[in-house]
C-alpha positions as CSV (number, residue, x, y, z in Angstrom):
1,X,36.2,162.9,141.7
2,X,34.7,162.7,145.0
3,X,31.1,163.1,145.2
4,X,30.5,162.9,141.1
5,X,27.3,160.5,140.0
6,X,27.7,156.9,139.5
7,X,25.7,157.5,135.9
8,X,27.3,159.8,134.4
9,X,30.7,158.0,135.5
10,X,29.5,155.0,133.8
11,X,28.8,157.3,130.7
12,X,32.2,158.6,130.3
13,X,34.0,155.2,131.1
14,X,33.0,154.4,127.8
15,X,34.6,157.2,125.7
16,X,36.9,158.8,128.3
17,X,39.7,157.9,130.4
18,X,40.0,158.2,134.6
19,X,42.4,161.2,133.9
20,X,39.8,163.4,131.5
21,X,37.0,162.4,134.0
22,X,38.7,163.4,136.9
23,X,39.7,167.1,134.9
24,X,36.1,167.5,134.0
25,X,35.2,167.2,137.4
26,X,37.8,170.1,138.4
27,X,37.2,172.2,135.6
28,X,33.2,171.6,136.5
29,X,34.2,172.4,140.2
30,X,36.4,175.4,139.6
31,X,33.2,176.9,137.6
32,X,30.2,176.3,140.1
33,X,32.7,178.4,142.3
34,X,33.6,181.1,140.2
35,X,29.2,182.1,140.8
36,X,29.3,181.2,144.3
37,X,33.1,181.6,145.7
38,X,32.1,181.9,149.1
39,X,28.7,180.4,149.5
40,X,27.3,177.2,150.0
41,X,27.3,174.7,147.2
42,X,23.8,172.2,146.4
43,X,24.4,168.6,147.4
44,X,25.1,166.4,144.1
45,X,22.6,165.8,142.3
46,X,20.6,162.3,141.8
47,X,21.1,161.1,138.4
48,X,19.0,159.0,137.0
49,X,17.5,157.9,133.1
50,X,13.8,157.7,132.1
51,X,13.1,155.8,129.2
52,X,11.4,157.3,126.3
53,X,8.7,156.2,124.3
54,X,11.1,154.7,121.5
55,X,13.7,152.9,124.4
56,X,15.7,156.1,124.5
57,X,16.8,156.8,128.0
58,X,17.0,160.6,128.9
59,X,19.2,161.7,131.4
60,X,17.7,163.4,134.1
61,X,19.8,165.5,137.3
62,X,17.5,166.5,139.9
63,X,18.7,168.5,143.1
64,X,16.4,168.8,145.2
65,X,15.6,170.3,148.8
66,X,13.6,168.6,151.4
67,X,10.1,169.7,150.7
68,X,10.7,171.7,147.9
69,X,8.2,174.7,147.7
70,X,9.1,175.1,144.0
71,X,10.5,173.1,141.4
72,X,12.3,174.4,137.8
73,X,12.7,171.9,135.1
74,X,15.5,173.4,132.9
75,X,15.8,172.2,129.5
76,X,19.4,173.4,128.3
77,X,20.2,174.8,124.7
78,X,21.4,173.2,121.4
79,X,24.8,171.3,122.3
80,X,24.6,172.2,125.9
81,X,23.9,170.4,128.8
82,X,22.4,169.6,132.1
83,X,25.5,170.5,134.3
84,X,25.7,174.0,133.0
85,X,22.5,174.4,136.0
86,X,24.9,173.4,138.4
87,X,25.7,177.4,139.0
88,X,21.6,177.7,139.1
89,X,20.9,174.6,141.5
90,X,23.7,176.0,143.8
91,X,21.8,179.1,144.2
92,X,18.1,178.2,144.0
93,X,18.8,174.6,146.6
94,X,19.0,176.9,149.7
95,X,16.5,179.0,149.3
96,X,14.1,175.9,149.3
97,X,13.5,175.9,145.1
98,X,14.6,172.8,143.4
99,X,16.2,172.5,139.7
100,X,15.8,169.2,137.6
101,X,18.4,169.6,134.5
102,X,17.3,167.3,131.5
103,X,19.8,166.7,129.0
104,X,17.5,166.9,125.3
105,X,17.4,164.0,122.9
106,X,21.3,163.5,121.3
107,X,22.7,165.7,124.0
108,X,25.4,165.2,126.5
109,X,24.2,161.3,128.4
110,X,20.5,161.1,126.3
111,X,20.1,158.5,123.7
112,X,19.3,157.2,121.2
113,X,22.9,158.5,120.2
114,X,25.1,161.5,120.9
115,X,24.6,164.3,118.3
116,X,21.4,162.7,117.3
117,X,18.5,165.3,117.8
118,X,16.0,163.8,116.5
119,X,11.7,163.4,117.2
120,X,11.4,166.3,119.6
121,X,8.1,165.2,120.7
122,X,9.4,162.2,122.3
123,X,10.0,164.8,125.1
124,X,7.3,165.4,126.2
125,X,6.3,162.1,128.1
126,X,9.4,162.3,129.5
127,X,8.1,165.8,130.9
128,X,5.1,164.6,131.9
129,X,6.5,162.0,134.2
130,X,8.7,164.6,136.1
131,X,5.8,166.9,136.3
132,X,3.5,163.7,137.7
133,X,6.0,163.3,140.4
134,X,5.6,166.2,142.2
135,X,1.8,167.1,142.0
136,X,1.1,169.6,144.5
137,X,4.2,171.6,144.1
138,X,4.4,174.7,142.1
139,X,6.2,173.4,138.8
140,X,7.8,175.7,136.1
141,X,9.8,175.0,133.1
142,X,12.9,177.1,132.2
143,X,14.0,176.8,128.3
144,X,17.2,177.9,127.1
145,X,17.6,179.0,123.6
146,X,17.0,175.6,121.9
147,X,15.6,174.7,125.5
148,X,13.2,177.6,124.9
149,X,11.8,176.1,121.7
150,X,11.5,172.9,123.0
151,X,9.6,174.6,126.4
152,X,7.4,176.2,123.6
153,X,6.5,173.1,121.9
154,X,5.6,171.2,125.0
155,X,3.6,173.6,126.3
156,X,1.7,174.1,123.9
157,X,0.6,170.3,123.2
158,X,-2.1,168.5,124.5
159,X,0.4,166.8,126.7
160,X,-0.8,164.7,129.6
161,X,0.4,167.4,132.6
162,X,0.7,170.7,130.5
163,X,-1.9,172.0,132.9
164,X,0.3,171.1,135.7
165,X,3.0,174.0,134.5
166,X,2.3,177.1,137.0
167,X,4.9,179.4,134.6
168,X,7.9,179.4,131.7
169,X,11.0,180.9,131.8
170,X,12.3,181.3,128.2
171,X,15.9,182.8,128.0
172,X,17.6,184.0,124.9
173,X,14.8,182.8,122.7
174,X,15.1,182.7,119.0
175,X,12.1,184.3,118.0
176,X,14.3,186.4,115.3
177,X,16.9,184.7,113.8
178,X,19.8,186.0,113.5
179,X,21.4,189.3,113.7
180,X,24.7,188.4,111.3
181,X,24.1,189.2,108.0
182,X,25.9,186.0,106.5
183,X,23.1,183.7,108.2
184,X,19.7,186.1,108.2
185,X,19.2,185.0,104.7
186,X,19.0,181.4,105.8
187,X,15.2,182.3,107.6
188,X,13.3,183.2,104.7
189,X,11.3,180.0,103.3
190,X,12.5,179.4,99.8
191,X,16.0,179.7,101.4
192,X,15.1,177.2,104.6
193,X,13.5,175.0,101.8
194,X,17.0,174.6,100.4
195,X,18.6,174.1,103.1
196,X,16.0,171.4,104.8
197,X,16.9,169.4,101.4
198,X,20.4,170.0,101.6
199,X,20.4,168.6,105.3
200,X,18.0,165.7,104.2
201,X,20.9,164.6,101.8
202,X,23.6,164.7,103.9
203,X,21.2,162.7,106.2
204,X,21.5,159.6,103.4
205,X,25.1,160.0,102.6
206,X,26.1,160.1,106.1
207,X,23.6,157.5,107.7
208,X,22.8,159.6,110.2
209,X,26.3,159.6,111.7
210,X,27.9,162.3,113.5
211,X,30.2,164.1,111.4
212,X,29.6,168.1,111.7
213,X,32.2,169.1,114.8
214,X,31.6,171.1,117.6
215,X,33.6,174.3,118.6
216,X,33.7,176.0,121.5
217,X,32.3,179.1,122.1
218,X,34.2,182.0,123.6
219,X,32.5,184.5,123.5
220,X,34.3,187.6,125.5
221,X,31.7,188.5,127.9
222,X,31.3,185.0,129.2
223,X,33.6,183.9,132.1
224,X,36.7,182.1,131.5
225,X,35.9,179.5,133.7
226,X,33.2,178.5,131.0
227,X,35.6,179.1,128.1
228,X,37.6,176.3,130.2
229,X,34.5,174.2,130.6
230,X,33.3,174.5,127.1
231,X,36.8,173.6,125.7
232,X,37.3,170.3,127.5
233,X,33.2,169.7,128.0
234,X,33.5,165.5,128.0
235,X,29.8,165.0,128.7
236,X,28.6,166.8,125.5
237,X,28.4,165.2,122.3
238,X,31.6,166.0,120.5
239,X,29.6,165.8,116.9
240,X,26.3,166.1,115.8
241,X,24.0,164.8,112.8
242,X,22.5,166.4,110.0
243,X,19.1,165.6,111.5
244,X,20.2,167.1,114.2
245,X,20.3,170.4,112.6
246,X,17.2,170.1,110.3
247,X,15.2,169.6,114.2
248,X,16.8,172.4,115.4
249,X,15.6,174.8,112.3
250,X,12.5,173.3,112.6
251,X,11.9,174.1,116.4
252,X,12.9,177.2,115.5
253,X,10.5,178.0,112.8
254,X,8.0,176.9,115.2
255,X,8.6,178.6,117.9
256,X,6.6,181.6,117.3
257,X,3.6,179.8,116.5
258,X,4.2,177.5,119.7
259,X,4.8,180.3,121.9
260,X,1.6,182.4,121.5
261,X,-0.6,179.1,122.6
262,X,1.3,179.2,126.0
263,X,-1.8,179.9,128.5
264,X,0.2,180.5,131.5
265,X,3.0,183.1,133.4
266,X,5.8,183.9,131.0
267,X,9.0,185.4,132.3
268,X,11.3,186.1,129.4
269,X,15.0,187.3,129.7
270,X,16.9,188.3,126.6
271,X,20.6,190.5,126.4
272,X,21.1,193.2,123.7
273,X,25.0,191.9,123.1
274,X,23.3,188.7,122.0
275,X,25.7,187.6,118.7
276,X,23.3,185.2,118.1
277,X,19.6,186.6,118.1
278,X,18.2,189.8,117.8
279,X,16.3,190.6,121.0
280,X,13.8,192.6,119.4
281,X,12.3,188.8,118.7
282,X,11.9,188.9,122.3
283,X,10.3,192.4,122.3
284,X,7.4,191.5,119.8
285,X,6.8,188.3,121.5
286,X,6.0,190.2,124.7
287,X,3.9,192.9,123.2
288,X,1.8,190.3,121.2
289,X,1.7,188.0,123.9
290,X,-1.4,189.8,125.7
291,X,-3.2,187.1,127.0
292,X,-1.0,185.9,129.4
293,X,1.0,187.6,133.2
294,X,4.4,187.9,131.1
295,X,7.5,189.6,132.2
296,X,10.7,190.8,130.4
297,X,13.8,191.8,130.9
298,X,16.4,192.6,128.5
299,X,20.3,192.6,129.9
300,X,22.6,195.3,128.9
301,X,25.5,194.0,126.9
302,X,25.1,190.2,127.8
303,X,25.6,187.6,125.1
304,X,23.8,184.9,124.0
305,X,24.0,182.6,127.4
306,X,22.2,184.6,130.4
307,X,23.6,181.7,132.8
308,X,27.3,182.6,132.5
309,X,27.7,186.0,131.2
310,X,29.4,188.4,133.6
311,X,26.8,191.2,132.4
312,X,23.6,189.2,133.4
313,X,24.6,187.3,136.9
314,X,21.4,188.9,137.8
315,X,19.4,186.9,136.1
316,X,19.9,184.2,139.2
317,X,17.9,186.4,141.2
318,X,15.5,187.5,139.0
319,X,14.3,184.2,138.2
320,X,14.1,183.5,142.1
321,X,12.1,186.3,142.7
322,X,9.8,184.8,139.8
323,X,10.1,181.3,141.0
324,X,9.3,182.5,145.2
325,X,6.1,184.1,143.6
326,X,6.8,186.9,141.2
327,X,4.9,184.5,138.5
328,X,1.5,185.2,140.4
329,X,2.4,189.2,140.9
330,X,1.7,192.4,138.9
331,X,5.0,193.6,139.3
332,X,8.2,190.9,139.4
């Protein structure tokens, strides 16, 4: 385990033992590689917690270049992670861009417990104090599918250094939910009325303990060095609550609303093998979106995840061309 972080060692000492750390750490290893086999990996990150408003400490990853001349804040999806941007990091780090992985509220190292996603909002000082940091550098926040919504939310608040943002990057967002026919019903209100109520019970009986488990997901077009990763993934929370999931309907009802109050450079990236949304969500949101510099581009055949789906590798460049200035251009 040479070269892992002294918090998140401390994190897993308390579930985990030396063994299943140290084959997290290969697994984690054998996967930055399989994106950059021959190239130069990022240093390890710094790890560090920020303390949210209700004592919650958020886990926060940061690798960062010398005099950065651009900084992403990535906020990863539901049950995901910040090391999933090692791949990202290891790619943007030389070419003078830094990534800073949060891992949301419930997730992976963030309190107040694992699988407990709960009062959103509470993000967004802890946002603010990254963005305060680094004043003068061009900052942009990257939102993964939950991330996305949580992106959205933030951005459009009243939030102490919203104006600070220079762009977003929202990948695989769910603007339409969902393209099986099983869970499409789900969306329309009567239905998600149900459902919140359902959800709102099990919160009582349960007491807000984790109890609904989490699979892995593999998905064909993603690389088996993720299927590996996502089967033994230590750091994520191996269960989550049932206010975890009435949050995560919730951002995603908002989202829509949230996203169209965003003032500033949208890049959005979406796949049309997505077995989760429909990317036509993504579609709409662009052509209504008028008000702002947006770009879009839709992968043929990728999945759900745009950061490990051999059909969208890509999507590493793209969003360095945005991130080295493509944000402030015409034509990305």
């Amino acid at each position: 385990m040479q070269g892992t972080q002294d918090v998140t060692l401390q994190f897993l000492r308390k579930f985990y033992t030396e063994a299943q750390i140290t084959e997290y750490y290969d697994i984690l290893a054998r996967f930055r590689k399989r994106f950059h086999p021959n190239g130069q990996l990022a240093p390890d990150p710094k790890e560090h917690y920020i303390t949210a408003t209700d004592g919650s400490n958020i886990f926060v990853q940061e690798f960062l270049p010398e005099n950065p001349r651009a900084i992403v804040i990535g906020q990863p999806g539901n049950n995901c992670v910040g090391d999933l941007y090692y791949p990202l990091a290891d790619h943007l780090y030389y070419k003078g861009i830094g990534v800073i992985a949060v891992d949301n509220r419930g997730h992976g190292r963030s309190g107040p417990e694992r699988g407990r996603f709960d009062h959103p909002e509470l993000m967004f000082p802890i946002y603010d104090a990254l963005l305060e940091r680094f004043q003068g550098v061009p900052c942009h926040m990257l939102g993964e599918s939950l991330g996305s919504t949580m992106v959205s939310a933030y951005l459009s608040s009243k939030s102490k250094m919203v104006n600070s943002v220079s762009s977003a990057i929202l990948m695989v967002a769910p603007f339409k939910m969902w393209r099986h026919a099983l869970i499409r019903p789900l969306y329309f209100p009567p239905v998600l009325m149900v459902l919140k109520l359902i959800l709102f019970i099990l919160r009582i009986i349960s007491g807000d303990r984790p109890f609904m488990a989490f699979k892995p997901d593999f998905r064909p077009t993603y690389y088996h060095e993720y299927h590996k990763l996502d089967q033994m993934d230590i750091v994520r929370a191996p269960k989550s609550t049932a206010v975890h999931f009435y949050n995560l309907i919730l951002m995603i009802e908002q989202l829509p609303k949230n996203a169209l109050k965003v003032k500033i450079p949208i890049l959005i990236l979406a796949g049309t093998g997505d077995q989760t949304l429909d990317p036509t969500g993504d579609l709409d949101f662009f052509k209504e979106a008028i008000h702002v510099h947006r770009k879009i581009h839709i992968f043929k055949n990728a999945d759900h995840s745009l950061m490990f789906d051999k059909n969208s590798q890509q999507s590493y460049d793209i969003i360095a061309r945005w991130l080295e200035g493509g944000w402030q251009r015409k034509e990305l």
